[in-house]
N, C-alpha and C positions, 0 to 999 in steps of 0.2 A: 706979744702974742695973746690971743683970745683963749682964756682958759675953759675948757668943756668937762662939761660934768652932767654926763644923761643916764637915768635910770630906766629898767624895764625888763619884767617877769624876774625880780630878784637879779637882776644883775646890773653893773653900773659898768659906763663907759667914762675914763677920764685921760685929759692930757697934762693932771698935776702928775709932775715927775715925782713930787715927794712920796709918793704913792707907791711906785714901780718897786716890786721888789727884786733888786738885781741879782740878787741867788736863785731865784727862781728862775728867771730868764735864762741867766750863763746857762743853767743845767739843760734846760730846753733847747737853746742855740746849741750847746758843745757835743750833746749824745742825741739830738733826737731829726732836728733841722740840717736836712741834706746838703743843702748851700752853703755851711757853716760849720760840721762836725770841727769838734777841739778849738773853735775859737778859744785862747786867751782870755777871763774875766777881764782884763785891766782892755783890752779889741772892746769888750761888751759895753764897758764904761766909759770909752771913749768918744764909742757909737754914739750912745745915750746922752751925753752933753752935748754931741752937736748936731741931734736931731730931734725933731717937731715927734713927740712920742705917744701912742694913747694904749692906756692899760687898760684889760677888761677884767672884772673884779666879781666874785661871788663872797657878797660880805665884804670880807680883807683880805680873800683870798685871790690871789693874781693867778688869773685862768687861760690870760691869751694877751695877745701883744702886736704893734705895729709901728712902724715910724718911718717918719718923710723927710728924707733930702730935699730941700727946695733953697729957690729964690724969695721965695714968695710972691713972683711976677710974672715969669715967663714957663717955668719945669718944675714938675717934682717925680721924685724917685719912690717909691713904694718898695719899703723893702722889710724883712724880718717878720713877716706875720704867722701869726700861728694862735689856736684854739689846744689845747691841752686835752688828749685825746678822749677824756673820759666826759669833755661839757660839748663836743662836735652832737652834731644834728639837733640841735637846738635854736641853730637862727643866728647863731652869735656872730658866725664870719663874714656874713651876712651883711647883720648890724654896724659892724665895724667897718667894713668896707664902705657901706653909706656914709656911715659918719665923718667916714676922712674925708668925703669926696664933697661934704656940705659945709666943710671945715670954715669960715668965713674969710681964711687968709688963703687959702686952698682955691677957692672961684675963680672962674677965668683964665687959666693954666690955660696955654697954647700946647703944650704935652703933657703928658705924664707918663712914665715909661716904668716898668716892674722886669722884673725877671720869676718865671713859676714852672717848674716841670710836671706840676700834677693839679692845679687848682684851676685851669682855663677857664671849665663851666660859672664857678664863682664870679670871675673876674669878666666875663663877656654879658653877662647881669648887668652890670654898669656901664656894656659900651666899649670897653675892650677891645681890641682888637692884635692879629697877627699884625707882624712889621708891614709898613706896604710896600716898601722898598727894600728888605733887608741888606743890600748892596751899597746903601748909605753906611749903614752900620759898622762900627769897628769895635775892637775891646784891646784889651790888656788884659790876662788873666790869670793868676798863679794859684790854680786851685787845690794846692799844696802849700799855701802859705805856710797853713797851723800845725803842719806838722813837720814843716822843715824847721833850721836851726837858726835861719835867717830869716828877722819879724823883721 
């Protein structure tokens, strides 16, 4: 993998994991992130090792976050992102979402699929789109994992 590392207005975008601070993340995923309430740290850290990651950083401080499921060939997943609500209107999610999408192993994707109940406008910037078929579609979905007794 192609490691990124871009600056701009004081803020950096990186996909060195060493970087991520994963207490900050959990706390964001587990109380703040509607898709994810009560995730499990050791869910976050699992996540994290087997996905394509990029932090966004003020200083050294970890202010937003993103990461892709992929092949690297045919799909990628878009998932977990977030801006930490006190650096929003600032361009950052913005930023981020380009940057994934210029990623060098990320080009030429035949899909990319996300799941968002509140960021559409963001995401149709890039091209987005509603399902066009929804009826292709299927899922599995236990959206009580994290709070049941069985992970």
């Amino acid at each position: 993998m192609t490691d990124v590392t871009l600056y701009k207005d004081g803020f950096c975008i990186s996909t060195d994991k060493t970087k991520l601070d994963i207490g900050s993340i959990h706390a964001f995923l587990s109380t703040q992130a509607y898709w994810c309430l009560n995730i499990p740290r050791d869910k976050v850290e699992r996540s994290i090792q087997h996905s394509l990651c990029f932090g966004v950083y003020q200083d050294e401080k970890q202010v937003g976050f993103a990461r892709i499921i992929s092949d690297f060939s045919t799909i990628a997943y878009l998932g977990d992102v977030y801006i930490l609500e006190e650096y929003r209107g600032k361009g950052l999610s913005k930023w981020l979402v380009e940057t994934i999408m210029n990623y060098p192993e990320l080009r030429g994707l035949r899909r990319w699929i996300l799941l968002t109940g509140d960021a559409h406008g963001l995401y149709s910037r890039f091209g987005w789109t509603s399902l066009a078929d929804p009826s292709k579609w299927m899922e599995l979905h236990n959206r009580n994992v994290y709070t049941s007794h069985v992970m």
